[in-house]
C-alpha positions in Angstrom: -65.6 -40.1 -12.4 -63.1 -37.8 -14.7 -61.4 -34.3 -14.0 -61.4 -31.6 -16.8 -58.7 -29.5 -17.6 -58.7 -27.0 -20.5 -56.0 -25.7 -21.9 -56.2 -22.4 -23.5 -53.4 -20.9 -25.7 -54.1 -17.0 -25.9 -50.8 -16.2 -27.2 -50.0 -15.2 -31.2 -47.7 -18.4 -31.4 -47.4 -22.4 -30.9 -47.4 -23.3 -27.0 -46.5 -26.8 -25.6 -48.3 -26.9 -21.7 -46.7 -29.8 -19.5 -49.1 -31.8 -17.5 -47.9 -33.3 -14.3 -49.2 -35.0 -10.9 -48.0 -34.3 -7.2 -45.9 -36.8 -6.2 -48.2 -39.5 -4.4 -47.1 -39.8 -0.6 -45.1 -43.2 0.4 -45.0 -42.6 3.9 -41.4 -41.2 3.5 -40.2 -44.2 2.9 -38.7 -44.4 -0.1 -38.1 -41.8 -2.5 -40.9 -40.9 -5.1 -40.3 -40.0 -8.8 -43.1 -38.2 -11.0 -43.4 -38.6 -15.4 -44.9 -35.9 -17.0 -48.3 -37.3 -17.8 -48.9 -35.0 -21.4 -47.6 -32.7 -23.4 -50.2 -30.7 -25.8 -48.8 -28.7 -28.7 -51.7 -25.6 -28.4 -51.5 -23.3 -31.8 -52.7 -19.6 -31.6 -56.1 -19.5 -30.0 -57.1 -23.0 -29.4 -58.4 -25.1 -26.9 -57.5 -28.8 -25.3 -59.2 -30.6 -22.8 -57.8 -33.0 -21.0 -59.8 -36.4 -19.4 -58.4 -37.2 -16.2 -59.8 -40.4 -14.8 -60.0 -40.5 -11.1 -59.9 -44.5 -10.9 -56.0 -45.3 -9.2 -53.9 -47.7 -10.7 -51.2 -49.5 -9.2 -48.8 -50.0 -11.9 -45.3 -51.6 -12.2 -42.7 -50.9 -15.0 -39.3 -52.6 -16.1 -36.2 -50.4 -17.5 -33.0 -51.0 -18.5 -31.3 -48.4 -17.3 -30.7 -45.3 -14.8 -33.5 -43.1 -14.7 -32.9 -39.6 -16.9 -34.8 -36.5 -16.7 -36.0 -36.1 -20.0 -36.4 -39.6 -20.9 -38.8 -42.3 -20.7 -39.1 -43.9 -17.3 -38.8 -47.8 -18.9 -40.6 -49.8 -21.1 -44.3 -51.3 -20.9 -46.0 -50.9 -17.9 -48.7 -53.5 -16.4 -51.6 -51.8 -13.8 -54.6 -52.8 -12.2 -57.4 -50.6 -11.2 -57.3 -50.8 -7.1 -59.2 -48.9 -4.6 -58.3 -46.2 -1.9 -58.5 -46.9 1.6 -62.1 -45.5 3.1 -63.3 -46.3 6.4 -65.7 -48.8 7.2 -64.9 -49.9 3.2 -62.0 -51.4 2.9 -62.4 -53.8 -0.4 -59.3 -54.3 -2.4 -56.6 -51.5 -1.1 -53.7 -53.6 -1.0 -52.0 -55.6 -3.7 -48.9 -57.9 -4.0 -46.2 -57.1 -6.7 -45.1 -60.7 -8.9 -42.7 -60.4 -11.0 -42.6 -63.6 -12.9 -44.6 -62.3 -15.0 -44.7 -58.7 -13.8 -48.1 -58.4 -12.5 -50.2 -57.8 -9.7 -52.5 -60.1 -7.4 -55.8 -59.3 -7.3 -56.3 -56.8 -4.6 -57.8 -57.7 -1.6 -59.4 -55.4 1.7 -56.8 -54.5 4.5 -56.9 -53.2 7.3 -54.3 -50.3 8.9 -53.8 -48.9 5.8 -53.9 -45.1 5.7 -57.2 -43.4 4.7 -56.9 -42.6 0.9 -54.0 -44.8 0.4 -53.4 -48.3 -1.0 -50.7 -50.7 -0.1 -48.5 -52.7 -2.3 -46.2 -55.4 -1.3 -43.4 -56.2 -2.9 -41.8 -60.4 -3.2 -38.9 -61.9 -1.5 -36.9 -61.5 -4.7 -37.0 -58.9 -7.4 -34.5 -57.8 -10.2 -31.7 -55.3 -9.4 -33.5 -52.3 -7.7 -32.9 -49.9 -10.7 -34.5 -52.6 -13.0 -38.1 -51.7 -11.3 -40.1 -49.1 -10.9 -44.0 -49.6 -8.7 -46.3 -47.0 -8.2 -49.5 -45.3 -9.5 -50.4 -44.4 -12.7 -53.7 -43.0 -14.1 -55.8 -42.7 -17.4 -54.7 -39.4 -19.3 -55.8 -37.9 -22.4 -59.0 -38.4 -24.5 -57.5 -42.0 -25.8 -57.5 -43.3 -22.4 -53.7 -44.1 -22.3 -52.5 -45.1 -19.0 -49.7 -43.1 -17.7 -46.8 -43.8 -15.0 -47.3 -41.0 -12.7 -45.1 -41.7 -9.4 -43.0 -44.3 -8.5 -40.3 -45.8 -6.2 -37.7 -48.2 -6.9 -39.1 -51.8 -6.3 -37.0 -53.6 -2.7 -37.7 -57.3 -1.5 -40.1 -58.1 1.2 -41.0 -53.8 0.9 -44.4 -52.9 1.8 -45.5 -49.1 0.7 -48.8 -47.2 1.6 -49.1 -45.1 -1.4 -51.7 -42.2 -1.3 -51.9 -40.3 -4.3 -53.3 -37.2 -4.5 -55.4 -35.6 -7.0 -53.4 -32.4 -7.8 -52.1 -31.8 -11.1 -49.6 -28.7 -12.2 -49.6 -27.1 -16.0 -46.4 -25.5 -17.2 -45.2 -23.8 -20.3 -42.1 -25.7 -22.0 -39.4 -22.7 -22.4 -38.2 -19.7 -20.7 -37.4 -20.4 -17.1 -40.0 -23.5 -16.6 -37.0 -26.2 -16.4 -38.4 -27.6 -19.7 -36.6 -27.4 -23.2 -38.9 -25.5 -25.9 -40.7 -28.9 -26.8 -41.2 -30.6 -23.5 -40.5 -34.2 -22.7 -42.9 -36.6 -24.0 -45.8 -38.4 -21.8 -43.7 -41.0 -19.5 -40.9 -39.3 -19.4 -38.8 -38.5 -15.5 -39.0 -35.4 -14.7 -37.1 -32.7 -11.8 -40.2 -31.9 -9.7 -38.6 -29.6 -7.7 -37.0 -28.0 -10.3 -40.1 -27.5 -12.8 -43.1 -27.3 -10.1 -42.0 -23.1 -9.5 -44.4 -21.3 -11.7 -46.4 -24.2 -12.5 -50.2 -23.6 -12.3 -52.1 -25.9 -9.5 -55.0 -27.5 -10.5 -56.5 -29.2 -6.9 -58.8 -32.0 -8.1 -60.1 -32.4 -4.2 -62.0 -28.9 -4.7 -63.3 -28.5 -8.2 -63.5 -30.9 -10.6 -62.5 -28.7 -13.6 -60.1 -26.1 -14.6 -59.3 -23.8 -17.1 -55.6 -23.0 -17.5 -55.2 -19.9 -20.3 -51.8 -19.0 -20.9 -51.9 -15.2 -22.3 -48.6 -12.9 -21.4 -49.0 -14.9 -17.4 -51.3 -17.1 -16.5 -54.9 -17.7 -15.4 -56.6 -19.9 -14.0 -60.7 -20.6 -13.7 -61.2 -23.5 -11.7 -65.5 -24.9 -12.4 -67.9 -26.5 -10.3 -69.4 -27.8 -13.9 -67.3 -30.6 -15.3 
């Protein structure tokens, strides 16, 4: 299954619209980071759509240093498709984290584990904390490219329910979004607090298309057709 989203430039000049996710639910755990999943330069009177898969990843990423609004989370990322937690199905909603290699093992049914979540488990040992990110990522863009969406910082012997949800916000880069006039490129941290405000909300959980036209405001047409 795959969302839609259309992005509509009415405006007389060169737009850049941000795509971003909620930040999946860890159980309050641990502290949740989100990556701006696109950014689509839209000229005068165009159109982009946007595939959004609805298959969850888990996904693990190295770095090499603090994380930075504005920049790239890390470096490659490794994911594997897993499933969310649906009662009586349970088959494979958990995983285990390796990290020699970096990996994950295949996932397997288990039980207790949050409807609409899946659970990762991290090893006795991993690098120093700010060297790993785990999470969930998801397939954005007509390419396919897979895309860190939300993330904690990787602890030993840590076990995380992670529930994503399937809410995605558009902004305008500029003005008073909390974006500089050209965005941040896909995979880059983002302050979603400070760029959510103003954001348009497109709920995946009601319709599985929207049209997002930016004109002197907003609007937005969510679709039953996808």
């Amino acid at each position: 299954m795959q969302y839609r989203l259309d992005l509509q430039n009415a405006l007389d000049s060169t737009e850049n619209f941000i795509v971003f996710q909620a930040p999946p639910s860890a159980g309050g755990q641990v502290f949740v980071q989100t990556n701006v999943l696109a950014n689509c330069q839209i000229g005068p009177g165009e159109i982009v759509t946007l595939a959004i898969t609805a298959q969850p990843f888990a996904c693990a990423q190295m770095r090499t240093s603090p994380l930075e609004f504005g920049q790239v989370s890390g470096g490659a990322i490794t994911s594997m498709p897993i499933n969310l937690t649906e009662i009586p199905f349970l088959a494979g909603n958990s995983t285990a984290l390796t990290v020699d290699p970096l990996g994950f093992s295949p996932a397997i049914p288990t039980d207790n584990v949050c409807i609409g979540a899946f659970l990762v488990a991290s090893p006795a040992q991993v690098a120093e904390p700010i060297n790993l990110g785990v999470g969930y990522s998801i397939e954005c863009g007509n390419d396919s490219t897979i895309v860190l969406s939300g993330y904690w910082l990787a602890q030993p012997n840590q076990v995380i329910e992670c529930e994503p949800a399937p809410v995605f916000y558009v902004a305008a880069a500029g003005g008073s979004s909390g974006f500089p006039p050209e965005g941040f490129v896909p995979g880059a941290v983002i302050d979603f607090a400070g760029v959510v405000t103003g954001a348009q909300i497109c709920d995946f959980s009601r319709f599985p298309m929207f049209t997002v036209i930016r004109n002197s405001g907003w609007v937005l047409l969510p679709s039953e057709q996808n």
